[in-house]
PDB file of N, CA, C and O in Angstrom, chain B, residues numbered from 101:
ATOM      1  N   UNK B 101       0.619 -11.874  14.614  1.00  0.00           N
ATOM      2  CA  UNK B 101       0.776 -10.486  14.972  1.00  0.00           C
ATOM      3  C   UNK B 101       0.484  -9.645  13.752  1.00  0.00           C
ATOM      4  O   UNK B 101       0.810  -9.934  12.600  1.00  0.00           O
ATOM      5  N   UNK B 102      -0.331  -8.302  14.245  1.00  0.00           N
ATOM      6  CA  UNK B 102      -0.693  -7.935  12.721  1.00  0.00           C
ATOM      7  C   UNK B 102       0.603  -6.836  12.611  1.00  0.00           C
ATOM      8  O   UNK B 102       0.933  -6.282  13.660  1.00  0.00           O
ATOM      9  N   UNK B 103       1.082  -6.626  11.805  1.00  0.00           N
ATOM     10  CA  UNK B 103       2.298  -5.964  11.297  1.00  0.00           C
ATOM     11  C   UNK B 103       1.786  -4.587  11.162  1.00  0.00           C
ATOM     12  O   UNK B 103       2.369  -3.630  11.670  1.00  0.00           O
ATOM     13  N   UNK B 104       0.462  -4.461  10.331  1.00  0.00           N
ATOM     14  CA  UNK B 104      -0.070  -3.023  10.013  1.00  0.00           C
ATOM     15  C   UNK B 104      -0.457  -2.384  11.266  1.00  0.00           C
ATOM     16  O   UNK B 104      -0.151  -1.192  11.237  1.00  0.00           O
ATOM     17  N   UNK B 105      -1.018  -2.737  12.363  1.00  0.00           N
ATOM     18  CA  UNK B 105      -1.327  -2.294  13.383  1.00  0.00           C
ATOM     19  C   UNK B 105      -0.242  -1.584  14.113  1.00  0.00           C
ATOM     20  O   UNK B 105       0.729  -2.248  14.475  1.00  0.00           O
ATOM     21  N   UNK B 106      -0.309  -0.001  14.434  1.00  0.00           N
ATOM     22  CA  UNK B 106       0.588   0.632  14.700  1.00  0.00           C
ATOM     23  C   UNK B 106       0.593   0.388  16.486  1.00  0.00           C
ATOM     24  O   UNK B 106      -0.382   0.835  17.091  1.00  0.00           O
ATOM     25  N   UNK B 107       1.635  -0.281  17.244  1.00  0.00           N
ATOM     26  CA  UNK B 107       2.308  -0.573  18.479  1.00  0.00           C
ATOM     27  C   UNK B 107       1.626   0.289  19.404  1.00  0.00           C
ATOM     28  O   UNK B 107       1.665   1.459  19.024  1.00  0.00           O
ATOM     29  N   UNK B 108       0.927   0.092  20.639  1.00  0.00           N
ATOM     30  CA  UNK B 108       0.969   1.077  21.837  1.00  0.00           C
ATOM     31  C   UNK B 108       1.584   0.999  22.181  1.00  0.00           C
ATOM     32  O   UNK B 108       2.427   0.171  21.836  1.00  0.00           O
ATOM     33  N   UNK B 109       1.787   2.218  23.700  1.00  0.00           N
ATOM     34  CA  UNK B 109       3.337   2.038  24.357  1.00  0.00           C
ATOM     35  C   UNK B 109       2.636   2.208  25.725  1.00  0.00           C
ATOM     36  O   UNK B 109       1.470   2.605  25.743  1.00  0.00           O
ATOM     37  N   UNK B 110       3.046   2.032  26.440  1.00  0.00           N
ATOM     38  CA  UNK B 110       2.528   2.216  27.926  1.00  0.00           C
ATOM     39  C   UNK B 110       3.739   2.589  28.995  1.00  0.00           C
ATOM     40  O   UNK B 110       4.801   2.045  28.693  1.00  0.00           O
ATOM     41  N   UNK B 111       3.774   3.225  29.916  1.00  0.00           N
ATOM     42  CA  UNK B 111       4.991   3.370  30.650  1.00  0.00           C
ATOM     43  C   UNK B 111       5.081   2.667  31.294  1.00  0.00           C
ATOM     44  O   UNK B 111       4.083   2.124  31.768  1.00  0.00           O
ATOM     45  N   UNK B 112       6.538   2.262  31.695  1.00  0.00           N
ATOM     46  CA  UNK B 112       6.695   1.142  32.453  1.00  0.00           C
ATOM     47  C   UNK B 112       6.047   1.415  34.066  1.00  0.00           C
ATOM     48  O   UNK B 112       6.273   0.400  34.724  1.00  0.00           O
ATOM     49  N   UNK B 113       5.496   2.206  34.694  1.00  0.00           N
ATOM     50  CA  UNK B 113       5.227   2.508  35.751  1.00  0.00           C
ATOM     51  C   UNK B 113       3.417   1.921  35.916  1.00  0.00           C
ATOM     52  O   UNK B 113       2.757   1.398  36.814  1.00  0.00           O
ATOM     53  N   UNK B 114       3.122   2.431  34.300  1.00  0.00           N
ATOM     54  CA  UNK B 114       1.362   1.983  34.416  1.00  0.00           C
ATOM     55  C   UNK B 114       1.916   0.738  33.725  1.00  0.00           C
ATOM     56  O   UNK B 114       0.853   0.119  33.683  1.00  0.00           O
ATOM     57  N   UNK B 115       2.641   0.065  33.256  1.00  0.00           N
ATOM     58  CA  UNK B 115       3.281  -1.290  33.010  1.00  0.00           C
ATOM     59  C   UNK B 115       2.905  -1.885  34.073  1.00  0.00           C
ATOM     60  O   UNK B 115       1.786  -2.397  34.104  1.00  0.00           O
ATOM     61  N   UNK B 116       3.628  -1.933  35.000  1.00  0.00           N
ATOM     62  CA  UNK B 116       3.900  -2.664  36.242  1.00  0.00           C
ATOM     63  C   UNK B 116       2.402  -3.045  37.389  1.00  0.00           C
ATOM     64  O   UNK B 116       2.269  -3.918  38.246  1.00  0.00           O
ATOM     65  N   UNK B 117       1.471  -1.966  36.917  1.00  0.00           N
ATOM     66  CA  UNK B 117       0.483  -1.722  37.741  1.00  0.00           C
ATOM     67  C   UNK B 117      -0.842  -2.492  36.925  1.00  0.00           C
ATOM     68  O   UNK B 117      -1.845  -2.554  37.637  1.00  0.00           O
ATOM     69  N   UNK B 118      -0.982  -3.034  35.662  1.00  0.00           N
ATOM     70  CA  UNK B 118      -1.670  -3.204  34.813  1.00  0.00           C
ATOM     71  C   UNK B 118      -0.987  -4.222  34.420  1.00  0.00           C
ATOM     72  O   UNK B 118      -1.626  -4.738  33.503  1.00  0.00           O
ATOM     73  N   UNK B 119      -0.095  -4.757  34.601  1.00  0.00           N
ATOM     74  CA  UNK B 119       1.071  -6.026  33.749  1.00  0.00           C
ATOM     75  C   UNK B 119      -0.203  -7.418  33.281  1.00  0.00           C
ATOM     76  O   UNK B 119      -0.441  -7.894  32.171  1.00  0.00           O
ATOM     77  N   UNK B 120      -0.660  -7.665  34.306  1.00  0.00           N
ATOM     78  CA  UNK B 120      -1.660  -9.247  34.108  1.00  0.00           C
ATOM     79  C   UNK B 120      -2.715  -8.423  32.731  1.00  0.00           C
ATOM     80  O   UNK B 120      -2.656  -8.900  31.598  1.00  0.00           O
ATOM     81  N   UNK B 121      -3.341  -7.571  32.932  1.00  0.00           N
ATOM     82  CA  UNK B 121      -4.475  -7.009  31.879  1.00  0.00           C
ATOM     83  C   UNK B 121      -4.016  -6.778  30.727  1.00  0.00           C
ATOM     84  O   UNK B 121      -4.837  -6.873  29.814  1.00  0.00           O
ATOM     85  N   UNK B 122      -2.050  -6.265  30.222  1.00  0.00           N
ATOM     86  CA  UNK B 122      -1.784  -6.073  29.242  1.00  0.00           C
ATOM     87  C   UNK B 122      -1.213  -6.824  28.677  1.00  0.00           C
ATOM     88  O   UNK B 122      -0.861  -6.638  27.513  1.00  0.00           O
ATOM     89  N   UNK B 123      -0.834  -8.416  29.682  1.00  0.00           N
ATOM     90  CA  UNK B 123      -0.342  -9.713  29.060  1.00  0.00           C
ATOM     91  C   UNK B 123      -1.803 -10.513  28.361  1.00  0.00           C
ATOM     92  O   UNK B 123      -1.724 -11.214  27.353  1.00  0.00           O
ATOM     93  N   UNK B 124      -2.773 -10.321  28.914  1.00  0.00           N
ATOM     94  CA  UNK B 124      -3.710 -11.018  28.023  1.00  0.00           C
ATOM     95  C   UNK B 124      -4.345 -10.300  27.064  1.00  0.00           C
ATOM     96  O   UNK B 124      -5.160 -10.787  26.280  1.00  0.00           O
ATOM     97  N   UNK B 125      -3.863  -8.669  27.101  1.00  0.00           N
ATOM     98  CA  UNK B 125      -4.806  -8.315  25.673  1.00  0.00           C
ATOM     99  C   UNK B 125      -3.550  -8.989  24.470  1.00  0.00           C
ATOM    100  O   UNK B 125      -3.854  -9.510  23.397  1.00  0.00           O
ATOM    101  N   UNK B 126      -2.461  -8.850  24.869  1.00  0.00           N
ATOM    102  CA  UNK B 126      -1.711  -9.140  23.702  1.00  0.00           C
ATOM    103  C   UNK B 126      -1.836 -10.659  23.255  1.00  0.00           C
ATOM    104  O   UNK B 126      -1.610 -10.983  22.089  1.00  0.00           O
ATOM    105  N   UNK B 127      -2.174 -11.499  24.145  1.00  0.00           N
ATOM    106  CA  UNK B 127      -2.446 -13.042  24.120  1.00  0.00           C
ATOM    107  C   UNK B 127      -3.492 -12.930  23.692  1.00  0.00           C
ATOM    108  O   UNK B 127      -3.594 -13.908  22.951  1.00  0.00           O
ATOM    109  N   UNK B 128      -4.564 -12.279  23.633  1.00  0.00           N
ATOM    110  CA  UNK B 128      -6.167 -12.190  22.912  1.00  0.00           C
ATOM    111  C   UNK B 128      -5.901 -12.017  21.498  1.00  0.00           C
ATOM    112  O   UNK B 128      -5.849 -12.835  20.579  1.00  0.00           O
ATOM    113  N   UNK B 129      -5.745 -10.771  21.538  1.00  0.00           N
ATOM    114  CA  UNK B 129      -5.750  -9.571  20.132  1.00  0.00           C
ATOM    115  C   UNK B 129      -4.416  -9.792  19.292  1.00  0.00           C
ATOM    116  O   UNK B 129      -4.494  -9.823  18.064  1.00  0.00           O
ATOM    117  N   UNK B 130      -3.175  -9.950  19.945  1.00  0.00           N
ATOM    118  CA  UNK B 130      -2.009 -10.026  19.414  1.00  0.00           C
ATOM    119  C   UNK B 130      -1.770  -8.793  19.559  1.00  0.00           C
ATOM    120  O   UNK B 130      -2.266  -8.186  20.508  1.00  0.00           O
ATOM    121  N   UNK B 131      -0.925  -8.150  18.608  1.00  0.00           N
ATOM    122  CA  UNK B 131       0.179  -7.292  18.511  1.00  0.00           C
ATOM    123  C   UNK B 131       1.335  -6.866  19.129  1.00  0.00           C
ATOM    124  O   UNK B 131       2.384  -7.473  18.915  1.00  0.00           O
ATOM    125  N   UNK B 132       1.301  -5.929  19.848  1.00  0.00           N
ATOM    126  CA  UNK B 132       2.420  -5.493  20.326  1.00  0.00           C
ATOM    127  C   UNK B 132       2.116  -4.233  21.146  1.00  0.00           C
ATOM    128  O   UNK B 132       1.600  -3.168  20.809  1.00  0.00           O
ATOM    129  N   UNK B 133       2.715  -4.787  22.638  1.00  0.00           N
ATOM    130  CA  UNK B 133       2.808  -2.825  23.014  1.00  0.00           C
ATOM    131  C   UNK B 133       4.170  -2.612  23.936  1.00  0.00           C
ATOM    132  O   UNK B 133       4.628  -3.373  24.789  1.00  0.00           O
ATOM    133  N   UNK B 134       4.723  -1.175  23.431  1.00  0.00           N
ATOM    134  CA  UNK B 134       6.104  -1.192  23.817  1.00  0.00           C
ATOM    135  C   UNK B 134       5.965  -0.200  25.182  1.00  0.00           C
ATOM    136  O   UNK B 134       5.096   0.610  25.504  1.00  0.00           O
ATOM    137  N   UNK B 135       6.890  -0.520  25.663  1.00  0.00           N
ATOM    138  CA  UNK B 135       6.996  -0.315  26.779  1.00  0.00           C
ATOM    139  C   UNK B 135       8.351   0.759  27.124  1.00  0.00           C
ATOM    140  O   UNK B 135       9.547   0.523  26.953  1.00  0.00           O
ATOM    141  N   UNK B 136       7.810   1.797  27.576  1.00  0.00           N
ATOM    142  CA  UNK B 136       8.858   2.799  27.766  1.00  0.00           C
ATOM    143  C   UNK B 136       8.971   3.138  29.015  1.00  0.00           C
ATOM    144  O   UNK B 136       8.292   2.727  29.956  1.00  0.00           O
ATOM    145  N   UNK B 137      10.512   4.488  29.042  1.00  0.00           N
ATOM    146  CA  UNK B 137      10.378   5.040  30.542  1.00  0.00           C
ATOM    147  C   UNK B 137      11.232   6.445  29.883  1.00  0.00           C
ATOM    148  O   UNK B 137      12.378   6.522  29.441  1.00  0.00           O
ATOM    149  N   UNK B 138      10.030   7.612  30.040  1.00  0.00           N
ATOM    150  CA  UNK B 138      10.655   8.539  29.857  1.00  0.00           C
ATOM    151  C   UNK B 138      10.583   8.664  28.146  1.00  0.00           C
ATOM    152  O   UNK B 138      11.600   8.926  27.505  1.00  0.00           O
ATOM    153  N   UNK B 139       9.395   8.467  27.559  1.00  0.00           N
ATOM    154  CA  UNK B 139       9.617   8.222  26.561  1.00  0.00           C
ATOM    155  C   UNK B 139      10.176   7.608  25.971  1.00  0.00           C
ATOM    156  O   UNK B 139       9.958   7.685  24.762  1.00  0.00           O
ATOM    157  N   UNK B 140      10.997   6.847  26.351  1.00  0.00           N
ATOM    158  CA  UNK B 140      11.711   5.563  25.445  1.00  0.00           C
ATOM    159  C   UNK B 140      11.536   4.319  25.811  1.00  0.00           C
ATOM    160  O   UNK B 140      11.235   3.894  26.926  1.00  0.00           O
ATOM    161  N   UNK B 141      11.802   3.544  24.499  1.00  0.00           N
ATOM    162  CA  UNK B 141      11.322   2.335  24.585  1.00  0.00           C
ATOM    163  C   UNK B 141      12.492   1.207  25.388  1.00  0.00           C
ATOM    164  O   UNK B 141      13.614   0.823  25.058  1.00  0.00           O
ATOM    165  N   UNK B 142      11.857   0.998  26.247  1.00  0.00           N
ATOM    166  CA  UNK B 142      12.968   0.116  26.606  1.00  0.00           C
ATOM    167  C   UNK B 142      12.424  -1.587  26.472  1.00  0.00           C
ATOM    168  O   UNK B 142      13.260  -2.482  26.595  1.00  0.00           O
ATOM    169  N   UNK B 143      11.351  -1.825  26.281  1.00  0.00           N
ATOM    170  CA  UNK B 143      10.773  -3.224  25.956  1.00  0.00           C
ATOM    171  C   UNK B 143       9.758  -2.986  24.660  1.00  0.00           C
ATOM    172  O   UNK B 143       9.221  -2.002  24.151  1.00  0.00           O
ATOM    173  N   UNK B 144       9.786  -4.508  24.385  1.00  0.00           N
ATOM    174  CA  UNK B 144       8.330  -4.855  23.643  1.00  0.00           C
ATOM    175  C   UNK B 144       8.171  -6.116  23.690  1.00  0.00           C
ATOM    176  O   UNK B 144       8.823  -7.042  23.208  1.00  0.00           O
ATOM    177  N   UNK B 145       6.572  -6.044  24.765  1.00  0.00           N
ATOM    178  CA  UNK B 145       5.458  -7.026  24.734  1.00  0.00           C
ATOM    179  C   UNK B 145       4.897  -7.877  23.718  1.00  0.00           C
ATOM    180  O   UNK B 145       3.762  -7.507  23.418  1.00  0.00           O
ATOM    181  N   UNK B 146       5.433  -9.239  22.861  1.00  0.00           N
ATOM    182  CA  UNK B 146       4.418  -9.507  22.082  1.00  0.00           C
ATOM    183  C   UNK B 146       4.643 -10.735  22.106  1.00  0.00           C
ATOM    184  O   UNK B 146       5.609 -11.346  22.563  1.00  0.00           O
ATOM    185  N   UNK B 147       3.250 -11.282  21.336  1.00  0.00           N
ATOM    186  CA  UNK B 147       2.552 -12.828  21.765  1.00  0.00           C
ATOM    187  C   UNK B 147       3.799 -13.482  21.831  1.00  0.00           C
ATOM    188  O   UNK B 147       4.858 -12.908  21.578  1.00  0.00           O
ATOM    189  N   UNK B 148       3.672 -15.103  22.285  1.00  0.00           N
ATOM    190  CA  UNK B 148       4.679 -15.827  22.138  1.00  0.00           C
ATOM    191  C   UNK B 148       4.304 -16.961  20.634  1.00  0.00           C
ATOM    192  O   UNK B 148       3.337 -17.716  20.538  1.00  0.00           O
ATOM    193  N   UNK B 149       5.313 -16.768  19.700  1.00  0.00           N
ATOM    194  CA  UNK B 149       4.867 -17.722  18.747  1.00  0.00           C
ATOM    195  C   UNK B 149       5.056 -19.231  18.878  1.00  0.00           C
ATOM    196  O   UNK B 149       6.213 -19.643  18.964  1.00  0.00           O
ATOM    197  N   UNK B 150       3.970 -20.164  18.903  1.00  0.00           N
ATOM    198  CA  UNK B 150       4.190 -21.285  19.001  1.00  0.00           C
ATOM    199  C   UNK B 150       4.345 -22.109  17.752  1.00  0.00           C
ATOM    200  O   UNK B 150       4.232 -23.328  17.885  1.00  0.00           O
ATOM    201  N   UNK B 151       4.515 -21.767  16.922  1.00  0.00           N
ATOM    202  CA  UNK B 151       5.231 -21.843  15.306  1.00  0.00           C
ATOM    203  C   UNK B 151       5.897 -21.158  15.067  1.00  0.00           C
ATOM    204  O   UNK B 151       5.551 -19.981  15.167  1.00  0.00           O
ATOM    205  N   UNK B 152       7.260 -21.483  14.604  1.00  0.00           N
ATOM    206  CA  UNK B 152       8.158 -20.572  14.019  1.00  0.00           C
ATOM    207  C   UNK B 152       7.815 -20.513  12.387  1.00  0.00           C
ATOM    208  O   UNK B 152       7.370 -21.377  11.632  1.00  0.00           O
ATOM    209  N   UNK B 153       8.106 -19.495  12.223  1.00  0.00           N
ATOM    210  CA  UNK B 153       7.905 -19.703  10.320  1.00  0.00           C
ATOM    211  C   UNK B 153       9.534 -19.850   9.707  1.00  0.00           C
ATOM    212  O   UNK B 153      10.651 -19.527  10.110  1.00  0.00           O
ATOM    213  N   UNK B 154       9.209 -20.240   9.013  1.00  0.00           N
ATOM    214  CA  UNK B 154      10.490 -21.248   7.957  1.00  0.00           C
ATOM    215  C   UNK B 154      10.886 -19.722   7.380  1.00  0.00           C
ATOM    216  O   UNK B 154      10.292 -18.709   7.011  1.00  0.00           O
ATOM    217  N   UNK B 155      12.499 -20.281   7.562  1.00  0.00           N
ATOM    218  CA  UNK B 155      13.809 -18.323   7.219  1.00  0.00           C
ATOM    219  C   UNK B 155      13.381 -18.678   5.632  1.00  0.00           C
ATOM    220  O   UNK B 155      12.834 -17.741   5.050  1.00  0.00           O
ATOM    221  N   UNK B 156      13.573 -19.996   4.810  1.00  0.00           N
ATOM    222  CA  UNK B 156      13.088 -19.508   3.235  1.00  0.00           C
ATOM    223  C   UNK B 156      11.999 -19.910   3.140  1.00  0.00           C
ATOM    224  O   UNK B 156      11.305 -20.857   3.510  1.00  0.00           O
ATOM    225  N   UNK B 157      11.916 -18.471   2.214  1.00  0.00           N
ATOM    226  CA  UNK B 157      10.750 -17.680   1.790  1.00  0.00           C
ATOM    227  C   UNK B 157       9.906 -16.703   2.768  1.00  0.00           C
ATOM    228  O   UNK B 157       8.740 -16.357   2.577  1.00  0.00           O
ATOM    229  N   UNK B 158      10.690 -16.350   3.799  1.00  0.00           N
ATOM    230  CA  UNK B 158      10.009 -15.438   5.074  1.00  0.00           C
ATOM    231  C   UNK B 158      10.107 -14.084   3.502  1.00  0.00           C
ATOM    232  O   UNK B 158       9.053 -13.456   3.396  1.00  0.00           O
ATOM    233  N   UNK B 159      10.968 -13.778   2.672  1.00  0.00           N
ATOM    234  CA  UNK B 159      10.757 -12.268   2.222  1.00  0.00           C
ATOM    235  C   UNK B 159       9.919 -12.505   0.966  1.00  0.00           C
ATOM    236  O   UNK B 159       9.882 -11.509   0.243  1.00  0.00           O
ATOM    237  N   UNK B 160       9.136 -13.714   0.450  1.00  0.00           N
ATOM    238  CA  UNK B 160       8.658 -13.499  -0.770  1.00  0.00           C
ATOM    239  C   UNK B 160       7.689 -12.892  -0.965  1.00  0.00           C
ATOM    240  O   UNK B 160       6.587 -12.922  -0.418  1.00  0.00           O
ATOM    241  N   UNK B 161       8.281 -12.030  -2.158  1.00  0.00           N
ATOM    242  CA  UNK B 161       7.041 -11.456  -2.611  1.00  0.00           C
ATOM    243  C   UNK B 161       7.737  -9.784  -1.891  1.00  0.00           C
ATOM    244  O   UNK B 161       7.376  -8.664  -2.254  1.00  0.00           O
ATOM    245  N   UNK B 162       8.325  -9.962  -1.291  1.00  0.00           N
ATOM    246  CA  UNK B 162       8.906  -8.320  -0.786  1.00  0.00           C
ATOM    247  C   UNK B 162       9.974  -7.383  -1.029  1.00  0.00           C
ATOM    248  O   UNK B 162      10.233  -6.323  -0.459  1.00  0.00           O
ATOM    249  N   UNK B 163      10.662  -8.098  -2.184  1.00  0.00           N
ATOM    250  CA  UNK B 163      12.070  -7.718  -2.919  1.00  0.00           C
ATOM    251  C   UNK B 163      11.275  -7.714  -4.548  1.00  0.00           C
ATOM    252  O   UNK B 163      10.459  -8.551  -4.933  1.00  0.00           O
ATOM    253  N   UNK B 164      11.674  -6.787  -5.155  1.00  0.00           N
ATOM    254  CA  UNK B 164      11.063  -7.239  -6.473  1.00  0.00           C
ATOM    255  C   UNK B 164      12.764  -6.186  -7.237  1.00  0.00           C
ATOM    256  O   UNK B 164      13.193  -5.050  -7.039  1.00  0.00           O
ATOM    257  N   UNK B 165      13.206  -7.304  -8.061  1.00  0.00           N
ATOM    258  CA  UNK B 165      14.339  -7.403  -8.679  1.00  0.00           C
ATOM    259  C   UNK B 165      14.142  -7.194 -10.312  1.00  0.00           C
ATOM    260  O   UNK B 165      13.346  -7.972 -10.838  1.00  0.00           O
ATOM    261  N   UNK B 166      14.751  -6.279 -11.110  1.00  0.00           N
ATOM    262  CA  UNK B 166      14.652  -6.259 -12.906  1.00  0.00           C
ATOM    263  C   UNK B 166      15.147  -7.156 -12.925  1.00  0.00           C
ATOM    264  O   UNK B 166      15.812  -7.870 -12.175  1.00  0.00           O
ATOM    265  N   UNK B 167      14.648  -7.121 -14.281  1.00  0.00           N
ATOM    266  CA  UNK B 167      15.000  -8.603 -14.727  1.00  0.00           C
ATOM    267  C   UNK B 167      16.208  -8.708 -15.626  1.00  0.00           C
ATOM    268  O   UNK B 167      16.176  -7.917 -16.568  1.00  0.00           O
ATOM    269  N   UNK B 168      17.142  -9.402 -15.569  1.00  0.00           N
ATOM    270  CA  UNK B 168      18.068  -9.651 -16.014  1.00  0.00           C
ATOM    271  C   UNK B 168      19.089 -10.795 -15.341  1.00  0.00           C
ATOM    272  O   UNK B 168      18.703 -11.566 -14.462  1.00  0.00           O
ATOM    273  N   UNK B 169      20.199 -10.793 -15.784  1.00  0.00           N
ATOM    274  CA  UNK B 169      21.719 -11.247 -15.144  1.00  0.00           C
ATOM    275  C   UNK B 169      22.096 -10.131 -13.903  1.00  0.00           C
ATOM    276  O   UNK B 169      22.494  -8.976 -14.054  1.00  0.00           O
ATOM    277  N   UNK B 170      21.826 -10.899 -12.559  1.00  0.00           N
ATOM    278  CA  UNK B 170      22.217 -10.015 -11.686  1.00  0.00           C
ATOM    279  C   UNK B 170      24.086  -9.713 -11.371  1.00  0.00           C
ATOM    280  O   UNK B 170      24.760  -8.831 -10.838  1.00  0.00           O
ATOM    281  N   UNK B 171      24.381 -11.268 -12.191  1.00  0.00           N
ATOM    282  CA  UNK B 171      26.127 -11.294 -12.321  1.00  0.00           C
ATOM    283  C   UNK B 171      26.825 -10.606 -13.402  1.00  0.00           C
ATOM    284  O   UNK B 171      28.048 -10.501 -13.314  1.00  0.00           O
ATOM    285  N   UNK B 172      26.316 -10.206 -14.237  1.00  0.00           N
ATOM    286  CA  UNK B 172      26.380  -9.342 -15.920  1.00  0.00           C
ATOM    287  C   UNK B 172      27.074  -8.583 -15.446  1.00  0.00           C
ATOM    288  O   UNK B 172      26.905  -8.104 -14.325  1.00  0.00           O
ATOM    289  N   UNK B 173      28.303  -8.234 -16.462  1.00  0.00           N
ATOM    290  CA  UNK B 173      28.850  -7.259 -16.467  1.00  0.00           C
ATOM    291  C   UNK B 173      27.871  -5.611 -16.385  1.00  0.00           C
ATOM    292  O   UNK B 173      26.901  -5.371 -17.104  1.00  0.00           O
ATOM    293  N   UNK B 174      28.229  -5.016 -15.729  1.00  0.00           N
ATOM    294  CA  UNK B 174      27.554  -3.404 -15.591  1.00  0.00           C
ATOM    295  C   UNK B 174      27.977  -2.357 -17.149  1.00  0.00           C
ATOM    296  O   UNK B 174      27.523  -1.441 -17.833  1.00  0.00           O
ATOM    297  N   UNK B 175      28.622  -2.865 -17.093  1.00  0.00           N
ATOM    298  CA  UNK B 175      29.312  -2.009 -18.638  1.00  0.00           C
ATOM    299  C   UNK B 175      29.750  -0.770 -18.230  1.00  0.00           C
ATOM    300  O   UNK B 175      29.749   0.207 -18.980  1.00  0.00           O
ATOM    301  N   UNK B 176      30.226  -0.744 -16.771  1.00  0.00           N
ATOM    302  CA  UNK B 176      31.628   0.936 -16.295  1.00  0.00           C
ATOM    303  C   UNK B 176      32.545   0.260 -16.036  1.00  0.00           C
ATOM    304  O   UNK B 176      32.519  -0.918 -15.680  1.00  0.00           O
ATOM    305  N   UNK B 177      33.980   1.341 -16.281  1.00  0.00           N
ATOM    306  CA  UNK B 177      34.748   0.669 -15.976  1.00  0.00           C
ATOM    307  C   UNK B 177      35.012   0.914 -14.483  1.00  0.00           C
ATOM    308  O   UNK B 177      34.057   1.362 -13.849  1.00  0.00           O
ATOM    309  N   UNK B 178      36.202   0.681 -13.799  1.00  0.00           N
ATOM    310  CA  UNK B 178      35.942   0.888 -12.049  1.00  0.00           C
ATOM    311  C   UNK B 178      37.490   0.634 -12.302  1.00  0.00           C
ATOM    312  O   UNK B 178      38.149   0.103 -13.196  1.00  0.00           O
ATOM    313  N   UNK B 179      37.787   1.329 -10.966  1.00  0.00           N
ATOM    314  CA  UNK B 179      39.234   0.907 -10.416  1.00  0.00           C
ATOM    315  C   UNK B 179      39.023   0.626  -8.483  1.00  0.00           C
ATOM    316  O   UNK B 179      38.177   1.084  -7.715  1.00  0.00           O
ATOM    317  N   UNK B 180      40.047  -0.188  -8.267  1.00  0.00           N
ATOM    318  CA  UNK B 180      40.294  -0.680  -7.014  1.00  0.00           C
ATOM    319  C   UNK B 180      41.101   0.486  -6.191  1.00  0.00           C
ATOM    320  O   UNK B 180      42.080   0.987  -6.743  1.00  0.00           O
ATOM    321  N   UNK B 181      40.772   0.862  -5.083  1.00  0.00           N
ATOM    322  CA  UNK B 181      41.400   2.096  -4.049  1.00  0.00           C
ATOM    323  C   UNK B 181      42.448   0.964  -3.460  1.00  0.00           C
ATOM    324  O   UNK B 181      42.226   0.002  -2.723  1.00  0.00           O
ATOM    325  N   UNK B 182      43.428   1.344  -3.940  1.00  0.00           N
ATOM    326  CA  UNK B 182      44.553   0.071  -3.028  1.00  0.00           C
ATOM    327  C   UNK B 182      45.021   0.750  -1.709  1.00  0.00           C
ATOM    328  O   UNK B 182      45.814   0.084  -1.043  1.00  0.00           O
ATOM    329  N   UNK B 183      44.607   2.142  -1.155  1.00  0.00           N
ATOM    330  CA  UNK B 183      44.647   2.728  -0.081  1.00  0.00           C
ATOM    331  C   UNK B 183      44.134   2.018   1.102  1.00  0.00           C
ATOM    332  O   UNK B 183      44.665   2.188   2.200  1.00  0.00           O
ATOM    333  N   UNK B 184      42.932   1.078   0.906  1.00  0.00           N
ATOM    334  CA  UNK B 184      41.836   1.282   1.729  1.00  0.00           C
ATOM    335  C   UNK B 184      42.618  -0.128   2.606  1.00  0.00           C
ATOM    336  O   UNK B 184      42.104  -0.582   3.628  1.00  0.00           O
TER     337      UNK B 184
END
C-alpha cells in the first residue's frame, strides 16, 4: 500500500453500486479508499496483506533520538504532587 498516496473516499451509496469495480482497483493498484456517509468516514477499503511485516523494526529509521544517556540524570530538580 503506498502510504504517500492521498486515500479516495466514495459514498457509501455509489459504494454499494460500484462495490465489485472498487474491490479490484484496490486489489490492482493498492491503496486505499474510504468510505463515507454524509461526509464521514465510516470504512476503509484496503488490500488484504498476505504478509504480515515483523512489529521489530516496523519504526526504523522514523524516530531519530540525540544522542546521549536517555536514563541520565536531566540536571532539574522536580518534586512529586502527592495530591494526585
Amino acid at each position: 500500500m503506498d502510504r504517500d498516496k492521498p486515500a479516495r473516499s466514495v459514498e457509501a451509496e455509489d459504494f454499494a453500486s460500484r462495490c465489485d469495480e472498487l474491490l479490484g482497483e484496490v486489489e490492482q493498484r493498492g491503496g486505499e479508499i474510504l468510505i463515507t456517509r454524509g461526509g464521514a468516514v465510516i470504512a476503509r477499503l484496503i488490500p488484504f496483506a498476505t504478509e504480515l511485516r515483523p512489529f521489530v523494526g516496523r519504526s526504523d529509521g522514523t524516530i531519530n533520538l540525540p544522542p546521549g544517556d536517555l536514563l541520565a540524570p536531566i540536571g532539574k530538580d522536580w518534586e512529586v504532587d502527592q495530591d494526585l
